[in-house]
N, C-alpha and C positions, 0 to 999 in steps of 0.2 A: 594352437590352442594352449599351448604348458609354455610358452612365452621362452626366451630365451635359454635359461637353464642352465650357460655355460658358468655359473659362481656354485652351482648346486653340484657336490660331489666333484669336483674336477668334470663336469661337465658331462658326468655319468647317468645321474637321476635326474630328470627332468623335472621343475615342482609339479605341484597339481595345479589346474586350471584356478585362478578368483575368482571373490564370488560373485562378481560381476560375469562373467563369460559360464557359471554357470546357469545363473540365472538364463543368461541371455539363451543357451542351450536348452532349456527348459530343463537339466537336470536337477533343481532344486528350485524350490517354491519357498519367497522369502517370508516372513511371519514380520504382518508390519505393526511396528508399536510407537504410540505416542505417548506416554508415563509408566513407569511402573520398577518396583524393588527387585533386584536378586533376579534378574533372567539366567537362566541355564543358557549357557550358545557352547556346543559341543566341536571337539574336531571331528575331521570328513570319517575315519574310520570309528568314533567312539559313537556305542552303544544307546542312542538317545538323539531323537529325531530332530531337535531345535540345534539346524546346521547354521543359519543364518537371517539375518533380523535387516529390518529394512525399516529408516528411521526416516517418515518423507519431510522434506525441508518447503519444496514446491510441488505444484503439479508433473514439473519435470527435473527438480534437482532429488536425494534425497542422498543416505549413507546408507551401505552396506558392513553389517560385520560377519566377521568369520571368526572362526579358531584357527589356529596354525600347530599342530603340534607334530616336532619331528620324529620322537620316537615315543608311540603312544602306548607302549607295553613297560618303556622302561629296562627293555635289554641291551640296549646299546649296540641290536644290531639291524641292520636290514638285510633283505635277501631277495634274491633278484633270478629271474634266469635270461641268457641267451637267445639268439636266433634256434640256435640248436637244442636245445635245452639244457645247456651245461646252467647249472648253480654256480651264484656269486654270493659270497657272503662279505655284505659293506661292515664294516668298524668306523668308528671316531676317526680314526687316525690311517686308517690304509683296508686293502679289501683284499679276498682272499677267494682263489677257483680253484675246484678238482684238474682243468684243465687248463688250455688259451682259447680264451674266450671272443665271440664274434659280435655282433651288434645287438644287444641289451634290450629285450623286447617286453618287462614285466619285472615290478618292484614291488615287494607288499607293503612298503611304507612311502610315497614320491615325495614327502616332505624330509625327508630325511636327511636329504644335501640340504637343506634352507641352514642360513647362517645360526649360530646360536650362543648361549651364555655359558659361563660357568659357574658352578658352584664354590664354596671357600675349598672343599679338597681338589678344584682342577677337573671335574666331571663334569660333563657337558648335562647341559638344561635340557629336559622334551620342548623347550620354546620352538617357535619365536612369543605368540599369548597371540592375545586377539587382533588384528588387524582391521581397520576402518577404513572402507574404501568412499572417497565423494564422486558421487554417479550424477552428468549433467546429462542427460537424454537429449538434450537440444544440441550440443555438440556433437553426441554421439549420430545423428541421425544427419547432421553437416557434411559429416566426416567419413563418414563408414565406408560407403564405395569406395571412397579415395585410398582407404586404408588406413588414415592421417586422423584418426580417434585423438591421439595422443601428441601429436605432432607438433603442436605448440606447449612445451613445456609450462607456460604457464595460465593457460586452460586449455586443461585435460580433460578429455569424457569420463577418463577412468583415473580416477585420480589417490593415491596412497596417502593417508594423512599421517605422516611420518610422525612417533611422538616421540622424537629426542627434537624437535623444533626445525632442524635442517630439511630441507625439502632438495634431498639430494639423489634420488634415482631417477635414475636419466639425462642426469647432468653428465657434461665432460670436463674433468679437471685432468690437468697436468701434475706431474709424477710427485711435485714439491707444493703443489696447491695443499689447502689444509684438507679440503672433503676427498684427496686420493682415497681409494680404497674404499668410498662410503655409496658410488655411483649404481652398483648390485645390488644394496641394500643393507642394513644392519641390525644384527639382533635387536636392538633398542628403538628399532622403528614400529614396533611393538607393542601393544598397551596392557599392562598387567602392576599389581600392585607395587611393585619392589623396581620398577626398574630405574635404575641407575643414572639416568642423564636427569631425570625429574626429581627425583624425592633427593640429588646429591647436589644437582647444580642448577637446574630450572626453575624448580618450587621445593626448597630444601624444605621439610616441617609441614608438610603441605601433604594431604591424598593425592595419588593420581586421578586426575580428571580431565577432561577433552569439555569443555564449553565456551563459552563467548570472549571469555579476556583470557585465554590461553594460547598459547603459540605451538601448535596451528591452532585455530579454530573454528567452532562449528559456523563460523559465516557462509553467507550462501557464498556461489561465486561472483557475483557483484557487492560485496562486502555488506549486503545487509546483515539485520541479526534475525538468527533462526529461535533462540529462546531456549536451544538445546544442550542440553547440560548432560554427559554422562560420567557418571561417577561409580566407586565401588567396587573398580576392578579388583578378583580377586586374583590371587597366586597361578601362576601357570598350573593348567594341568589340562588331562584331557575334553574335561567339562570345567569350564567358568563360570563364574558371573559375573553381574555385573549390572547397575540400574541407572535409569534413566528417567529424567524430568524436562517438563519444557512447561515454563511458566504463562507461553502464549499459546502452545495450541489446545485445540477443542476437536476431542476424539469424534471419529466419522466425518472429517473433512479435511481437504477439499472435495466438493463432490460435482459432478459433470453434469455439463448443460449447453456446451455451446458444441461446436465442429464445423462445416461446414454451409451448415443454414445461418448465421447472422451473427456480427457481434451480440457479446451480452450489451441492456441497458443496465443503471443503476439501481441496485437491488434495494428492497424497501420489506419494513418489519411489522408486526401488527399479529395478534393472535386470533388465525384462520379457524384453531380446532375447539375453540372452546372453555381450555385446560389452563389457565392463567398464564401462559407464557406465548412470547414473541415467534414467531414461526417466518421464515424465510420467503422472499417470494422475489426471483428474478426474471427476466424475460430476454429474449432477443427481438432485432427489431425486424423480423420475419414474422412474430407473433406465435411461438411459442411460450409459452407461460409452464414456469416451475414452481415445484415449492418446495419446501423441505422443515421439518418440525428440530426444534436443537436440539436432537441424539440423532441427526442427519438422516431418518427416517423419513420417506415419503410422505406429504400429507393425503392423498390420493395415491392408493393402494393400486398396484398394477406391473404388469411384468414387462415394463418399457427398458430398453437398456441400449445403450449406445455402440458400434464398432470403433475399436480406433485402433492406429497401424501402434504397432510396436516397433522399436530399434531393430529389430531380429528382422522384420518383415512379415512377422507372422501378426493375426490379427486378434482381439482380446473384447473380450463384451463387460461394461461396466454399466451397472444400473442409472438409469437418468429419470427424474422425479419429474413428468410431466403433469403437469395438472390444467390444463388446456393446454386446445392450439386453434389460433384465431389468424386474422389476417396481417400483414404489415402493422405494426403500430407506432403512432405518434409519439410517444411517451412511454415512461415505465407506467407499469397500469399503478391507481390510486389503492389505498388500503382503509374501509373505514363499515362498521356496524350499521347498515343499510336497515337490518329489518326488528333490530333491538333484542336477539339472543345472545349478546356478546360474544357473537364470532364475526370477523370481519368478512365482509366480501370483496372480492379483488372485480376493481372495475377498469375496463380496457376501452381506451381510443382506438379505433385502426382509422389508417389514414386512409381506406376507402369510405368514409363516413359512417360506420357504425360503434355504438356504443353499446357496451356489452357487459354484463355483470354476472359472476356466478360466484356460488357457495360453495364451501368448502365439504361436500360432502359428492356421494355417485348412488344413489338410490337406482340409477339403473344399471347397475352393474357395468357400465363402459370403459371403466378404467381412467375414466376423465371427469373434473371438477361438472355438475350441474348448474345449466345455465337459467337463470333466476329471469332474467329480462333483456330485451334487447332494442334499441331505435335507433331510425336512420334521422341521422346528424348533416350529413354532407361531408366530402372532401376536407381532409385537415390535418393541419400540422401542432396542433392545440395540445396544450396536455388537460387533463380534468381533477378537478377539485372539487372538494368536498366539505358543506358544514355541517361537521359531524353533530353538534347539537340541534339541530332541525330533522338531519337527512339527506338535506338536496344536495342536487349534484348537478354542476355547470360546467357544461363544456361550448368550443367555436368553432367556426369554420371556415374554410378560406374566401365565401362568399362576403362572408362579414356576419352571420350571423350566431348570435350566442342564446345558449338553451339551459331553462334549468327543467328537471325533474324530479320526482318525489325520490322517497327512499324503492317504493314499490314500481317505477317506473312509469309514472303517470307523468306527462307533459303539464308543467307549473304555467310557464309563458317564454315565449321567444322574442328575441330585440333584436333588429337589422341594421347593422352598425354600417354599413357600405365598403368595409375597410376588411383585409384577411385578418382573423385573427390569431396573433403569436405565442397568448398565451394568460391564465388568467392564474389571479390570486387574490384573498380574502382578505376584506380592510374588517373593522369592526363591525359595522353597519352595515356592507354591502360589497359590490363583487366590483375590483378595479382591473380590465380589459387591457393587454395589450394590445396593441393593432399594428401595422406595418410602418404606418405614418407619426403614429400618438398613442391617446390612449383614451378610456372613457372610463368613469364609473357608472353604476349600474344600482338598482335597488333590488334588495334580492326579492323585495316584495312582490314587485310587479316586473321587473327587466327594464323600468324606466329609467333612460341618463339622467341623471343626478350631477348639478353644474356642481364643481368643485374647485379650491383652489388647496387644495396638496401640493405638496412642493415633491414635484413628480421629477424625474431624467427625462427627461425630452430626447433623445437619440435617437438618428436616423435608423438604422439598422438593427431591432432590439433581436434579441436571440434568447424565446423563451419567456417567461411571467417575470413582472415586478418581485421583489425583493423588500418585505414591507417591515417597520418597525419607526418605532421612536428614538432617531439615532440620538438626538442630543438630551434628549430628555428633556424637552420644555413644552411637553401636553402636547406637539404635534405631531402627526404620523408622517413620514417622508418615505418614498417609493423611489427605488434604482432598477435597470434592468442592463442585464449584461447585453453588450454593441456586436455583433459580429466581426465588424471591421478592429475592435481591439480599443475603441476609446470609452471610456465610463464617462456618463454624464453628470457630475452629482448635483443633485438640487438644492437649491437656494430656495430661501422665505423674501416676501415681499416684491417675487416676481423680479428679484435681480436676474444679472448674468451668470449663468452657470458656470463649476467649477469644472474644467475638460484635461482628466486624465486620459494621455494615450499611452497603452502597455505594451502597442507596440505588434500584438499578435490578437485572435478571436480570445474572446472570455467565453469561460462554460458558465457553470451558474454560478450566483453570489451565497454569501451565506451571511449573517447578520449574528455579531453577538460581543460583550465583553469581554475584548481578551487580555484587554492590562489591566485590571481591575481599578480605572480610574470612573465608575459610574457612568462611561459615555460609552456607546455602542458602537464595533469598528466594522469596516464591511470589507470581509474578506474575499479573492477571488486569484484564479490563476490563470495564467496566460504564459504561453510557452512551456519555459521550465521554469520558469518562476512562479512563488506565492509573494503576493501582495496584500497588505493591510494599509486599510485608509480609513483617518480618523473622521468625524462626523464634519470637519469643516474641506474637507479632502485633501487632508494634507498626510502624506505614506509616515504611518507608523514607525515610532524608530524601531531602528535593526531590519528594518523590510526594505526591500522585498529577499527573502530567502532560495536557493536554489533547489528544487525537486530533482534532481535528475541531470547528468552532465553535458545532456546532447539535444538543442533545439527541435520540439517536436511540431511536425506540419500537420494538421488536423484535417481528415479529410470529410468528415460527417462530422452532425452534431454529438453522437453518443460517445463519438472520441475525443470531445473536450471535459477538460478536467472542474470536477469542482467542489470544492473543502468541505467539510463541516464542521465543528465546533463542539466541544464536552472535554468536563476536567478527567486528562486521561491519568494523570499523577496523583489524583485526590487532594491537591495543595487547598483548594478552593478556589481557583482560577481556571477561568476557560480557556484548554490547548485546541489549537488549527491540527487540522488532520486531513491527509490530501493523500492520492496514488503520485507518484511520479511519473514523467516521463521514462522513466530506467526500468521501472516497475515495479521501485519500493514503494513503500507505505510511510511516508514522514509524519511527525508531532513536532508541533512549535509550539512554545509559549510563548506567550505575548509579547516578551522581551526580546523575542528572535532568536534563544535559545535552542537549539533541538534536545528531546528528553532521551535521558538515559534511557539504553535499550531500543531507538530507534537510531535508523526507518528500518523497519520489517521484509523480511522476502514477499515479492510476489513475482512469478513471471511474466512476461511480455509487458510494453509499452501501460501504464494506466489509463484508465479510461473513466469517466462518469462520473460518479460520487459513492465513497464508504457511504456504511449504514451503522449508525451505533444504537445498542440497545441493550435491555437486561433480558438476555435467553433464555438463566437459566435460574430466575427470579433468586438471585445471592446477595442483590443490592451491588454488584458491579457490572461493567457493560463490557459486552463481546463488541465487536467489531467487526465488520460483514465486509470483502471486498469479489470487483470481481475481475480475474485476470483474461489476457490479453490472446490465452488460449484457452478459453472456456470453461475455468474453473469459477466457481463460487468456493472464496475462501472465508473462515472464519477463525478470531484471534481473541482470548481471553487477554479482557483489560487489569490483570489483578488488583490494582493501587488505584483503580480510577473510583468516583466520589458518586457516579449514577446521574448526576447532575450534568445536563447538556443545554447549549441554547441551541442548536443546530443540529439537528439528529441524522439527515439522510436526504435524499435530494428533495427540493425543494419546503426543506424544514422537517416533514412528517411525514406520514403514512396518508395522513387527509390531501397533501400537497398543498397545502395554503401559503407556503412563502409569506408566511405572516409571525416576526417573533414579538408578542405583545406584551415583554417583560417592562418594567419600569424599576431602573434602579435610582438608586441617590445618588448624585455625582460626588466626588470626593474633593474639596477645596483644598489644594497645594497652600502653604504659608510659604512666606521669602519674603526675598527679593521680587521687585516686580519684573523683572527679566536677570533671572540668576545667566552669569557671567559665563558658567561655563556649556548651557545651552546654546551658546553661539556659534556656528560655524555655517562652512556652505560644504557643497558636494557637487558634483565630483572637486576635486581639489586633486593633482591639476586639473584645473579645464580644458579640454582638448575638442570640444565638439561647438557647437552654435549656442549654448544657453551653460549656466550655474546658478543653482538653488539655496537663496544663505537660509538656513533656519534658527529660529528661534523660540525658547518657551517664553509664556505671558504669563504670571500668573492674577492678574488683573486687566480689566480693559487699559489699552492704552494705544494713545498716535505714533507713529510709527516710523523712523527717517532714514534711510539709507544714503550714502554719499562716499563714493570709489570715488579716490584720490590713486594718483601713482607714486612714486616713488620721490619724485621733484614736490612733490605735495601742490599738485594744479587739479584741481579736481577736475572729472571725469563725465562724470552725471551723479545724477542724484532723482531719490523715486523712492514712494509711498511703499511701505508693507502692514499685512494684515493687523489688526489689534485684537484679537478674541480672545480673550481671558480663558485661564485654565486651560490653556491648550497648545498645543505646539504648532508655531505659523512658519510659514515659506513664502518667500518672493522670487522670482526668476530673474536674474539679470542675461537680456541679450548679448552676446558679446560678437556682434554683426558689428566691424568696423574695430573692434578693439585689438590693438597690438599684441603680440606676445610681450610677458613682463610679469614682475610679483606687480600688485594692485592693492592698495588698504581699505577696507568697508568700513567705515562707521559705522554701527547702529545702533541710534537712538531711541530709548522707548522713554514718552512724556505718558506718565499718568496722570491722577488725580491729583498727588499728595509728594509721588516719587520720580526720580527719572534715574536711569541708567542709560551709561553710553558704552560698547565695547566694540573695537576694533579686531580685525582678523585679517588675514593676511590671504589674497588668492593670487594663484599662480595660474598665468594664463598660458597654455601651449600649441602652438598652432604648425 
């Protein structure tokens, strides 16, 4: 329990337990906080209850702080007795008994050996000051039987955030290494105002502080950022303080919902209560439904609370905000004002065929959401949508047939499509079907197919509702749906050949929106560990695709595929991609393929689903909802972000219409009609079966390619895209081509202008 001991006193006083192993003890209850000025955090023996503060990072990482103070009277001595009860009296410098004394069974000070400072006259400090311990639970519960908590030096369960920067206990140096002597620990590993390796040679002119761009800091332990800033340490003594800020969290969360019964689905926002703001609503796909209003308050009042084991083994009950519990569900349930009180009702698919809606209210006292209506649907893997200006509400099923009904749940009209249905979403006019094979539209009038020629994805395998908007902005709607097998289909006008992305792995859903603010709409989507942006004629965004996460993720359900959304989270006036990782951060891209300052965010476990972005707590910025891979629902204050979103949560909205119906103005580039230094290909070297040259246009124009070698005999020669305003790619085969550099021409003939630019590929085989 008091850990080693032999640096404390000549190995006489053993310290006192951390305040991790107290905790874990149950001898001290940590006081947990997320902002606030001037906290007291007292030593073990002083006077005032606030022993230690608990700073949570994740549902399972967070910080412990303590005080440390050795001599907390300021006599300079401790005193101790024997097996026998002979008195020892400890000094600075040497210790002193009435007798010879046996084995040391009680010290009224156990801090008193820990290392310490001096003052300018040579008198030792009551240090060491506050101590920050990083606590990963997820290690610690790996670890624990084994013994092996700590055992890899560089992640620790219990982990000491040293603040002279060296992360040196527990290390082994040799007699002439520079960290000799620093391996037990050092005063200066200690955080308090004045201390010396900081304000003299770390951040000379600088407060002490422990946050995001300090050495160490407050990153989780997968190097995201926590947002945790503490600052203000004051002077050693037996009570400190000391204050703390975190720019992203949102007090009363994370709060719990999952364990054992189901992943979470993708959590979706909309105000249930009435009171003008966004209220929380996740589920798992067992068919419990939560909810949570943003002061993390239950929306349905009730004394539901969850078991969950603790690292100790001992077990802990925390409140869980049930607000039904229904059967399996197909989807996350929809969110949208059924009966016109401006409160939303949460409407639920279960994949046994019923459809279910209830209000946010318990008029019978059950402790659970009232359920307003219910009809059987059939069998189905559908999600449901909703035209929130009418009412209705459309959902399918695996027979092939699709249903609307009123907001009061009165059956409108049914359509028998022959085919399962995958998935629907809202065009202007009317409701467009996926199906297993295609796809149909619908009138919402009657449920009659409506012949159309939308320039729709045709893919074999869709996973989920179309994806609607006006990518290019030329008055026509065009429709994508993510492929399970991992290839996008993108459509073409005029009933050409489609453009066929393969990413390679399953897509989760798409999200549609402007995120290089050139007027055209790009359609975002992830596969793997990757995020992918592709422009409206399907050619990948420059700087994409971006990496989420370090380590190829295998999906083994739909609700554990990833999928972005879209809001300026920087307030620049551009719309940033916003996606979980595979790793279990929370990444921001900008359009440019940047990632923003301050990201990706902690979350733990694998990501899964789609964020939720919304304004919680009506300030004109948006929170950000996610939900982690051990059952937390988290919640992240956007500060800098603009409220402005094309893509808010899955499937667009709380309605789920997968419909983004903005229309911006395109923005015409001047130049050159193929500026010179938009030319290149990729990969470069080539090492696999194909390379991609690209090009910008910024006018229509014909288009020539011609690889020559080195001897200048040319090679082949082949057509590339012409599409004005936009960035084009042609593939060259290299089936049959030697290892060798190779020169491209490419010629662009327009109207008026031609340019020609050569580049150079290297082929490796």
């Amino acid at each position: 329990l008091m850990d080693q001991g032999s640096n404390n006193y000549q190995g006489l006083i053993p310290a006192q337990p951390e305040a991790w192993s107290k905790v874990f003890l149950g001898w001290e209850e940590p006081i947990v906080i997320t902002s606030g000025e001037n906290f007291e955090i007292a030593a073990a023996l002083a006077n005032n209850p606030n022993k230690i503060y608990k700073i949570p990072i994740t549902d399972s990482e967070y910080f412990l702080l303590e005080n440390r103070s050795r001599d907390l009277n300021g006599d300079r001595i401790a005193s101790g007795r024997d097996v026998n009860g002979v008195r020892i009296q400890f000094r600075e410098s040497d210790f002193a008994a009435e007798q010879a004394i046996s084995v040391i069974t009680q010290v009224d000070e156990y801090d008193f050996g820990l290392p310490y400072t001096v003052d300018q006259n040579n008198r030792a400090l009551p240090g060491p000051g506050i101590l920050i311990w990083h606590i990963d639970e997820n290690i610690i519960r790996a670890n624990y039987a084994s013994n092996r908590v700590n055992a890899d030096a560089d992640h620790r369960g219990v982990d000491l955030e040293e603040a002279d920067g060296a992360q040196d206990i527990g290390r082994f140096y040799g007699f002439l290494d520079p960290g000799s002597g620093s391996e037990l620990g050092l005063p200066e590993d200690a955080w308090w105002s004045k201390n010396p390796v900081i304000t003299e040679f770390l951040r000379p002119n600088e407060p002490v502080s422990f946050g995001p761009k300090t050495i160490p800091s407050t990153a989780a332990n997968n190097g995201s950022n926590t947002g945790i800033v503490i600052t203000n340490f004051s002077d050693i003594a037996p009570v400190m303080t000391f204050s703390l800020r975190n720019q992203f969290a949102v007090p009363n969360f994370p709060q719990f919902a999952g364990g054992s019964a189901a992943a979470l689905l993708s959590p979706m926002l909309a105000d249930l209560t009435g009171d003008g703001r966004a209220d929380i609503v996740a589920a798992n796909v067992s068919g419990e439904i939560f909810a949570w209003q943003a002061d993390g308050s239950k929306v349905i009042a009730n004394g539901d609370v969850a078991t969950i084991t603790q690292p100790n083994g001992l077990t802990a009950q925390i409140p869980r905000a049930t607000f039904a519990v229904a059967g399996p569900l197909a989807s996350p349930p929809a969110l949208a004002d059924m009966v016109g009180d401006g409160r939303a009702e949460v409407i639920a698919l279960l994949q046994e065929g019923k459809l279910q809606v209830w209000q946010a209210k318990d008029d019978d006292g059950n402790g659970r959401a009232d359920l307003a209506w219910q009809a059987e649907v059939g069998a189905t893997q559908s999600n449901v949508v909703v035209r929130v200006e009418t009412k209705n509400v459309f959902c399918g099923n695996e027979a092939g047939a699709v249903f609307s009904f009123t907001g009061a749940g009165e059956l409108r009209w049914q359509t028998d499509l022959q085919r399962p249905v995958w998935g629907l979403a809202l065009l202007g006019n009317g409701l467009l079907v996926t199906l297993d094979n295609g796809s149909a539209v619908l009138s919402e009038n009657d449920g009659a197919v409506i012949p159309s020629n939308l320039p729709l994805s045709r893919g074999p395998a869709p996973n989920g509702a179309y994806a609607i908007a006006d990518i290019d902005n030329d008055g026509q709607i065009e429709g994508l749906v993510a492929e399970q097998d991992g290839r996008l289909f993108f459509p073409t006008n005029q009933g050409a050949e489609q453009v066929v992305l393969d990413f390679g792995d399953a897509i989760g859903g798409l999200a549609i929106g402007d995120i290089n603010r050139d007027g055209r709409k790009e359609v975002v989507l992830a596969a793997g560990n990757q995020l992918f942006a592709v422009s409206c004629n399907g050619v990948l965004t420059e700087n994409f695709p971006r990496k989420i996460g370090a380590h190829q993720k295998t999906a083994n359900a739909a609700q554990d595929l990833i999928s972005p959304i879209i809001a300026d989270v920087d307030g620049d006036g551009g719309q940033d991609v916003l996606v979980t990782g595979v790793d279990g951060s929370v990444y921001a891209y900008r359009g440019n393929g940047a990632l923003l300052e301050g990201f990706p965010l902690a979350l733990p476990g694998p990501g899964r689903g789609s964020l939720a972005a919304g304004d919680l707590d009506n300030d004109g910025k948006l929170e950000l909802v996610g939900v982690s891979g051990s059952g937390f629902v988290h919640v992240w204050r956007l500060p800098e972000s603009s409220g402005q979103a094309d893509w808010l949560m899955y499937h667009r909205d709380a309605a789920q219409t997968s419909l983004n119906p903005a229309r911006e103005t395109p923005v015409i580039a001047e130049g050159k009609l193929m500026p010179e230094q938009s030319v290149y290909n990729y990969p470069n070297p080539a090492r696999e079966g194909s390379t991609r040259i690209r090009y910008r246009l910024n006018g229509t124009a014909k288009v020539k390619i011609s690889i020559f070698d080195t001897a200048g005999d040319l090679v082949t020669e082949f057509e590339g895209p012409g599409l004005a305003q936009a960035d084009n790619e042609v593939e060259w085969q290299l089936n049959g081509v030697q290892s060798g550099v190779y020169l491209a021409k490419v010629e662009a003939q327009g109207d008026s202008e031609k340019v020609t630019k050569v580049i150079k590929i290297a082929v490796v085989k």
